[in-house]
C-alpha positions as CSV (number, residue, x, y, z in Angstrom):
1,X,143.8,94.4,145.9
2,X,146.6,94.2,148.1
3,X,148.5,91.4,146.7
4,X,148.3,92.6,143.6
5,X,150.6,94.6,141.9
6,X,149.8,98.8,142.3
7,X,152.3,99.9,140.1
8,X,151.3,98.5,136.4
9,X,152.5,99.9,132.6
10,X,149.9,99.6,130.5
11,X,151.8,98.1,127.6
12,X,152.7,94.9,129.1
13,X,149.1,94.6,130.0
14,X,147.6,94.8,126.3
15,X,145.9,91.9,125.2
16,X,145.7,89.9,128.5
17,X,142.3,88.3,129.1
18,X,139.9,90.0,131.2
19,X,137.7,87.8,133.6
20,X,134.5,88.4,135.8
21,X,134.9,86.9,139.3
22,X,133.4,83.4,138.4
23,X,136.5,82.8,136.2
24,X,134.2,83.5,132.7
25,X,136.0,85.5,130.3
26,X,134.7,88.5,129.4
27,X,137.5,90.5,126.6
28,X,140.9,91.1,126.0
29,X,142.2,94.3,127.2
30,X,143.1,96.6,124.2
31,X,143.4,100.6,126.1
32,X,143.2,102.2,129.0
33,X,141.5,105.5,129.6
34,X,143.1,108.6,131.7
35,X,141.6,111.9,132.5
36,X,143.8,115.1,132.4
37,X,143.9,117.2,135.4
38,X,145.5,120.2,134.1
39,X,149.7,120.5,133.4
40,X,150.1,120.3,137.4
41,X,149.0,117.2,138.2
42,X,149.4,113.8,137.0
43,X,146.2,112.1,134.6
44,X,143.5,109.8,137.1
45,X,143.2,106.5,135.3
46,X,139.8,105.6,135.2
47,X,139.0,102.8,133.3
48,X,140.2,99.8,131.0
49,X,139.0,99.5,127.2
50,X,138.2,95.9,126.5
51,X,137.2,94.1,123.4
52,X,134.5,92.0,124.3
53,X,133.2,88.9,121.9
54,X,131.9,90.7,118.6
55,X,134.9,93.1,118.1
56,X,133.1,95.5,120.4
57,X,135.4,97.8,122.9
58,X,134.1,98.1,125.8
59,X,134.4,100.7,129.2
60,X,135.5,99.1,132.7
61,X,136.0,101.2,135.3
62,X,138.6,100.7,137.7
63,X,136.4,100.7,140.6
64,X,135.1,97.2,139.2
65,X,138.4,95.6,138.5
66,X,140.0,93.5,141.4
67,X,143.2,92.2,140.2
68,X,145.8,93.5,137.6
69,X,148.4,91.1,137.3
70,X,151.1,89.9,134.6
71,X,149.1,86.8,133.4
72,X,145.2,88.4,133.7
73,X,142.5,91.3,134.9
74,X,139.7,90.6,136.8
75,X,137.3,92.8,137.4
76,X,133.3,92.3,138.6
77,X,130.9,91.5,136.4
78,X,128.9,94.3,136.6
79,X,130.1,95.5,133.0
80,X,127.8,97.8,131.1
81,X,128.3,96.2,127.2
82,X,127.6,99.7,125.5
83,X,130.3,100.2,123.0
84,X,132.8,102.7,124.4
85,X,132.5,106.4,123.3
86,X,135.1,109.0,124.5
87,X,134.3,111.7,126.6
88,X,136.1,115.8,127.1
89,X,139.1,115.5,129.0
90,X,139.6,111.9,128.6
91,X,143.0,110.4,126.8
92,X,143.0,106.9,125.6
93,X,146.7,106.3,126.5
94,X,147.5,103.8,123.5
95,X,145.8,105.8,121.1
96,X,146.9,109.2,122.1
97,X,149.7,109.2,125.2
98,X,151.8,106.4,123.1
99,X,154.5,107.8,120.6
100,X,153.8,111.4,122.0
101,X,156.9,113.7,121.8
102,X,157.7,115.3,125.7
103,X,160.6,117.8,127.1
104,X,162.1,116.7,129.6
105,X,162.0,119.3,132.6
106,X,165.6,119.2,133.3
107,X,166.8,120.7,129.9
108,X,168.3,117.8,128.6
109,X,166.3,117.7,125.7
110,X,163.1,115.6,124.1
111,X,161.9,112.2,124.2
112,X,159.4,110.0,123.0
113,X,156.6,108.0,125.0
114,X,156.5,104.1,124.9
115,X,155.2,102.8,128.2
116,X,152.8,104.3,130.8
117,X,152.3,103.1,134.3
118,X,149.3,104.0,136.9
119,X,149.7,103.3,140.0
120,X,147.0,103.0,142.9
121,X,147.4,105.5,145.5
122,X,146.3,104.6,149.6
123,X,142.6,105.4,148.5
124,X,142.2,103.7,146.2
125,X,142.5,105.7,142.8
126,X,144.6,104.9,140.1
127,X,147.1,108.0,138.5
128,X,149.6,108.0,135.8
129,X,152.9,108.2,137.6
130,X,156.1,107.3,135.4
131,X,155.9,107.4,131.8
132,X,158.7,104.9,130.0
133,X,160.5,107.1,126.7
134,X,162.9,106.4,124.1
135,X,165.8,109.5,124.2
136,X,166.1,111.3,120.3
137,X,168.2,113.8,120.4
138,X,172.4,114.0,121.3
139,X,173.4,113.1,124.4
140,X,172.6,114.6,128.0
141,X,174.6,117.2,129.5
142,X,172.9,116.9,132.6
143,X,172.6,112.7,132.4
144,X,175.1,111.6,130.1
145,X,172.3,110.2,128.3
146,X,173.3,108.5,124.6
147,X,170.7,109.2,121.3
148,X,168.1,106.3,121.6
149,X,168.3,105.1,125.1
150,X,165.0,104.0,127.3
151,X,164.5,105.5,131.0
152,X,161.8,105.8,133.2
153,X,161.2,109.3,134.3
154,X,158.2,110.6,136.6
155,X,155.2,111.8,134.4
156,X,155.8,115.8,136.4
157,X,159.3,115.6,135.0
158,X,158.4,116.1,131.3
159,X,156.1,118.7,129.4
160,X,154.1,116.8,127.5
161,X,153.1,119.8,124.9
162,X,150.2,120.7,123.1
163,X,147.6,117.8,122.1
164,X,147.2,119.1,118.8
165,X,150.7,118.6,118.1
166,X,151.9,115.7,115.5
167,X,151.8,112.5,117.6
168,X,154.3,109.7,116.4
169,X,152.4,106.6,115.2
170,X,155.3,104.3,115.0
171,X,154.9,102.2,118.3
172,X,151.2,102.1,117.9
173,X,151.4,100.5,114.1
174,X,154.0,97.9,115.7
175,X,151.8,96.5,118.5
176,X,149.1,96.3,116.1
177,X,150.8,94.3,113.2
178,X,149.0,91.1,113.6
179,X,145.6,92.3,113.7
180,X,143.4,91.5,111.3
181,X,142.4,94.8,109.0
182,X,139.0,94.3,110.6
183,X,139.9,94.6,113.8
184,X,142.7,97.1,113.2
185,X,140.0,99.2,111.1
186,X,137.3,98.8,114.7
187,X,140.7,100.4,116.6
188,X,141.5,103.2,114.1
189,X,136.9,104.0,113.8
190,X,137.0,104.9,117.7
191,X,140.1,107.8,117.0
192,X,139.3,111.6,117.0
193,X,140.4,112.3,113.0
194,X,143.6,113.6,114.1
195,X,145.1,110.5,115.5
196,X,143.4,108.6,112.8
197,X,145.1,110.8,110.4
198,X,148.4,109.9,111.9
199,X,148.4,106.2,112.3
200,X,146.6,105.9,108.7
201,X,150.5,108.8,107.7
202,X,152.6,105.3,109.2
203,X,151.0,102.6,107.7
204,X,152.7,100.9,104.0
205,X,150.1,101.3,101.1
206,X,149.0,98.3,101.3
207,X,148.3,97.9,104.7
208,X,146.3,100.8,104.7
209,X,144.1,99.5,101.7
210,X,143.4,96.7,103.4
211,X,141.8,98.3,106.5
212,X,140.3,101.0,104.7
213,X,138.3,98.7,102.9
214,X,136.9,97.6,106.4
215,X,136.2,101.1,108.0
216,X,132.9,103.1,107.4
217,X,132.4,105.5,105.0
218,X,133.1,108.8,106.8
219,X,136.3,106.9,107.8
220,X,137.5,106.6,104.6
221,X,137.0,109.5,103.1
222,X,138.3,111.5,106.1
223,X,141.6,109.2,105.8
224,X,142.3,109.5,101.9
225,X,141.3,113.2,101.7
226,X,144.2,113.8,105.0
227,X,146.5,111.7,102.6
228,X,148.6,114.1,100.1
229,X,147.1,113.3,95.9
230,X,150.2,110.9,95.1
231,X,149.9,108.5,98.3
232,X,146.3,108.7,98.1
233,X,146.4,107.5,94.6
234,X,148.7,104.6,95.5
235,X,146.4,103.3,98.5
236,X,143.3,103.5,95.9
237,X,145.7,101.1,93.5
238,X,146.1,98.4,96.5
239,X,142.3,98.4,97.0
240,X,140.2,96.2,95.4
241,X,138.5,97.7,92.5
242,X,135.0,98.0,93.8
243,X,136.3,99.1,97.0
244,X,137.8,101.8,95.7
245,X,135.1,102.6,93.2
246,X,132.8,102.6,96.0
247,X,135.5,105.3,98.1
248,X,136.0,107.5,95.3
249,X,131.9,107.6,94.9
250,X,131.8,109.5,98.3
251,X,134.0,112.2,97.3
252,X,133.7,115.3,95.4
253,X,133.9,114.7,91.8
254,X,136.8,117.1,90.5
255,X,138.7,114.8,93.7
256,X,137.6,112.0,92.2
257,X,138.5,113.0,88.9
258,X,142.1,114.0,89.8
259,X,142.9,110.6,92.1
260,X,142.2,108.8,89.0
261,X,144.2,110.5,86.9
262,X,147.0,109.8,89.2
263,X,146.6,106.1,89.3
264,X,148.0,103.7,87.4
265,X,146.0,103.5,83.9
266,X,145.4,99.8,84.5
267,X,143.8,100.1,87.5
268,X,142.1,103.6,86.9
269,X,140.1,101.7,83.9
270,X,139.5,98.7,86.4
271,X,137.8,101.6,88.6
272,X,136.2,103.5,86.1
273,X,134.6,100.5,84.5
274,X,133.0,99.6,88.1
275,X,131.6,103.5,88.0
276,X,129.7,103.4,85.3
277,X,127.0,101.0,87.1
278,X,124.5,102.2,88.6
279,X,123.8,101.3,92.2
280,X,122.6,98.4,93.6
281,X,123.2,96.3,90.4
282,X,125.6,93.3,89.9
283,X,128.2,95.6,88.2
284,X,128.4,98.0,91.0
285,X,129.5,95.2,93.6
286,X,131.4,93.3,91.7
287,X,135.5,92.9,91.7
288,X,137.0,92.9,88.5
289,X,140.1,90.5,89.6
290,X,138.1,87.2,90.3
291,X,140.6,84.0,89.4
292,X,140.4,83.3,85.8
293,X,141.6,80.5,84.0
294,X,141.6,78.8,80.4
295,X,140.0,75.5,79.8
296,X,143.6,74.0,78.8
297,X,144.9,75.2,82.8
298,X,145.5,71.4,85.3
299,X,143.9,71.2,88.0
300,X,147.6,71.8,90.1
301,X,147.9,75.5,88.0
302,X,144.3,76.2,89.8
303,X,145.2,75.3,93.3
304,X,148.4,77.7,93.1
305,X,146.2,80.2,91.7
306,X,144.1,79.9,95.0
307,X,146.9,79.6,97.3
308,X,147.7,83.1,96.8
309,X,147.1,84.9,100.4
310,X,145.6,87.9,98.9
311,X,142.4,86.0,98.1
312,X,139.4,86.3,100.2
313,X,138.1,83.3,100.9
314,X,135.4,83.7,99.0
315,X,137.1,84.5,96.0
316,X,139.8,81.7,96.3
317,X,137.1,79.1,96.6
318,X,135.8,79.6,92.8
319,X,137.7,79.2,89.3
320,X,136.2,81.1,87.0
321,X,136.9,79.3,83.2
322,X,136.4,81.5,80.1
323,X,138.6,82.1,76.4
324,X,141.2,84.6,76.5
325,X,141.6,87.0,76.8
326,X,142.1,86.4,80.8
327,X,141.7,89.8,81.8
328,X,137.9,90.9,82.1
329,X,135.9,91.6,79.9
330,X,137.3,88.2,78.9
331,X,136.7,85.9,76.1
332,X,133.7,84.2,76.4
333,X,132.8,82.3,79.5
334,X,132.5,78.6,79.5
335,X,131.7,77.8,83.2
336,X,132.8,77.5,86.8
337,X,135.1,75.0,89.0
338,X,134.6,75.1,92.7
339,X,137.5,74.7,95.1
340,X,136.3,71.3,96.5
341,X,136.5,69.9,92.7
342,X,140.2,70.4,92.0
343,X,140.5,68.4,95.5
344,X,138.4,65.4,93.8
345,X,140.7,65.3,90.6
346,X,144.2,64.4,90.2
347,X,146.5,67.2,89.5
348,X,147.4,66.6,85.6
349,X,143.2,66.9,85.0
350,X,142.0,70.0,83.2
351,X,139.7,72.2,83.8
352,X,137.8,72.3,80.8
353,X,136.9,68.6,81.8
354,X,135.8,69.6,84.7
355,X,134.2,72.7,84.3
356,X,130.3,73.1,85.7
357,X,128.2,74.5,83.1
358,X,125.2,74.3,84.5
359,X,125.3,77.6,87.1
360,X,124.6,80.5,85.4
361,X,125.9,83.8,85.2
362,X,124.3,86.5,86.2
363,X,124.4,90.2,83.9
364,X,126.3,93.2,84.9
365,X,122.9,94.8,85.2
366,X,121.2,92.3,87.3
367,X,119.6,93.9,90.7
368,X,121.3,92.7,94.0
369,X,118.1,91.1,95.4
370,X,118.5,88.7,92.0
371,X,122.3,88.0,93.2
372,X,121.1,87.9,96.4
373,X,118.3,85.1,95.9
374,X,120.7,83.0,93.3
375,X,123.7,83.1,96.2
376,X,121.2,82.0,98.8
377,X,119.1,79.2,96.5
378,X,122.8,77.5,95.4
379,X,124.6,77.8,98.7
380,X,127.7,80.0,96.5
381,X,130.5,81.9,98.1
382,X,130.8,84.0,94.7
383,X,129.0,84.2,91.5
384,X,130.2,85.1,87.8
385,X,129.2,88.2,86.0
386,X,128.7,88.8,82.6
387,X,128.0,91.5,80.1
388,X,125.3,91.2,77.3
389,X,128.3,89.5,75.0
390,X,128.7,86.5,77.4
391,X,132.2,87.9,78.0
392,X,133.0,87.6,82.0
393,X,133.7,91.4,83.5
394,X,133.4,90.2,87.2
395,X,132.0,88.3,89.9
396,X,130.3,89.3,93.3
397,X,130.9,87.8,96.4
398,X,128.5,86.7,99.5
399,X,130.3,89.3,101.3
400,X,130.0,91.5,98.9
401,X,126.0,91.5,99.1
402,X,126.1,91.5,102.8
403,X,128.2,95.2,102.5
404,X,125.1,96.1,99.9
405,X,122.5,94.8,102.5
406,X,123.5,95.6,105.8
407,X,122.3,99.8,106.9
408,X,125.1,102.2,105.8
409,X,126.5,102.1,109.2
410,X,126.8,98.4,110.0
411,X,130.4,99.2,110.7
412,X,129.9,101.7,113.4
413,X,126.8,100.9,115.4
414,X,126.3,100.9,118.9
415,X,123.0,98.6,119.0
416,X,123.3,95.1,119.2
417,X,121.1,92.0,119.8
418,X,120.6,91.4,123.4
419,X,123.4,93.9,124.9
420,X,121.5,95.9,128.2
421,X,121.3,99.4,127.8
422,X,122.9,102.1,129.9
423,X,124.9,104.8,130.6
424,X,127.9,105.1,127.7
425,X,131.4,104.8,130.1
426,X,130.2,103.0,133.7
């Protein structure tokens, strides 16, 4: 370890790769974990969170990692692949130390956390030992210091406050912008409620639909119910329909009641429509907002239709073709055009020449093992849904029935094929 660097801050180190010693990749570093020692003494680091292949974080202890350096982290490959679970005094220093308000010791005001570095002492151990902040109040008397600006100050020299108190969330929603909601959503599940609470306070609307939709139920209901009824209501609008029907069936029903109220009437009848199913049928999956077309529509109109980035790839790669109205329930449905169709004709073509008849529907009040079979026997990303007057009121997606399928806590287990058991952290 000696030619390695033994001062490191964390936040130029998220991300890197992490390799055992015969050069095989093992995750991508996404935390780091610190223990507190009390006010008087600076936190020990003692291990590294890594995302390992599967979207599952990880515990490496720095006892088994060799090298920290700008470009990688190797550590040995004795890695226990138990999903990481925090334990008492331990801090995860992106997820809690990050966007912390401190005082700085010398009176010269408050500040707010952006970088830590640990450092390796001569046995060995790894500490916290200067913590990089962002100055928010007036200038210093003591160090001239101007609203805004960035020092490094030793981690004794500032009070870092109560836990419990408010913790910014603005630097941690920044790093994290170009994760997928998925693996945003896996971040924000392993969070005590508080800090979920506040990351979920400095996300935009739509944002936070999008990885609510991908986080467990517990999760969601703990993160709307935190939210205040207005915001709450908008978030439920930016869902998709049967994701937040299937939300607003965990929750109380007066708070269900009251949410709806509050949204939009467009989408609240969207919502309500999907509530009135009972579970485990074709209704109750379903989203309401498939992409629907007239026969008279060209082949270029449908393309643009699936362009849009807000389509799931599942849903993008089917046309649904019906009568108006467009909006489900629809007029009556006529048929289907797959993706890889409108790429076989030329742009001018319509779809009402093109249109394949031949799949059929399946009713609102079909069971999921029926969508299930029909997905599986016909190879289909998505299939349409329609009530007992042929009119089309949805369609349900593959991953739609694997959500219905999969145990209640898919999101959030620890067990996986083939990963050795052991002890949780070590």
């Amino acid at each position: 370890m000696s030619t390695n660097p033994t001062r490191v801050f964390v936040a130029r180190l998220l991300g890197l790769d992490v390799f055992d010693p015969l050069g095989d990749r093992l995750g991508r570093l996404r935390d780091a974990v610190v223990l507190d020692l009390g006010p008087n003494a600076a936190p020990q680091a003692v291990g590294l969170v890594v995302e390992v292949p599967g979207k599952r974080r990880v515990f490496v202890p720095m006892t088994r990692v060799t090298s920290i350096d700008s470009t990688q982290i190797i550590c040995t490959g004795l890695v226990n692949l138990r999903r990481f679970e925090q334990r008492g005094a331990e801090m995860l220093v992106v997820g809690e130390l990050f966007d912390r308000r401190v005082t700085l010791r010398d009176d010269s005001g408050e500040a707010t956390v952006e970088d830590i570095a640990i450092e390796m002492d001569r046995a060995g151990d790894w500490h916290v030992s200067q913590v990089f902040i962002r100055r928010g109040t007036a200038s210093s008397p003591l160090r001239g210091l101007r609203r805004g600006e960035r020092l490094i100050v030793d981690w004794l020299d500032a009070y870092h406050g109560d836990a419990a108190e408010p913790q910014g969330a603005s630097q941690f929603v920044a790093q994290h912008e170009d994760l997928k909601p998925a693996d945003f959503a896996d971040a924000l599940h392993e969070m005590s409620d508080k800090r979920r609470t506040e990351i979920a306070g400095a996300l935009q609307d739509d944002r936070l639909a999008d990885i609510l939709q991908e986080l467990p139920d517990d999760d969601q209901v703990q993160i709307i119910s935190s939210l205040n009824r207005e915001r709450a209501a908008d978030v439920l609008e930016e869902m998709d329909p049967d994701d937040a029907a299937d939300l607003l069936n965990e929750l109380p029903e007066a708070q269900k009641e009251d949410l709806l109220a509050l949204m939009e009437p467009e989408d609240a009848e969207d919502v309500r429509r999907l509530l009135q199913y009972e579970e485990d049928t074709a209704g109750s999956m379903m989203t309401t907002v498939p992409v629907i077309l007239p026969p008279e529509a060209t082949v270029a109109e449908a393309l643009a239709h699936v362009r849009r980035e807000e389509l799931t790839p599942a849903l993008a790669s089917s046309i649904f073709v019906c009568r108006p109205p467009l909006e489900t329930p629809t007029g009556r449905y006529l048929g289907v055009v797959h993706i890889q169709q409108l790429l076989r004709f030329p742009p001018p073509e319509q779809l009402g020449n093109i249109v394949d008849t031949d799949l059929e529907p399946v009713g609102d009040q079909a069971n999921i093992s029926e969508v299930a079979r029909i997905l599986a026997t016909y190879n289909l990303n998505s299939l349409p849904v329609v009530n007992k007057e042929g009119r089309l009121v949805g369609a349900v997606t593959v991953d739609d029935v694997l959500d219905h399928l999969l145990p209640d806590d898919w999101r959030a287990a620890n067990d996986y094929p083939g990963v050795t058991k052991g002890a949780t952290n070590g």
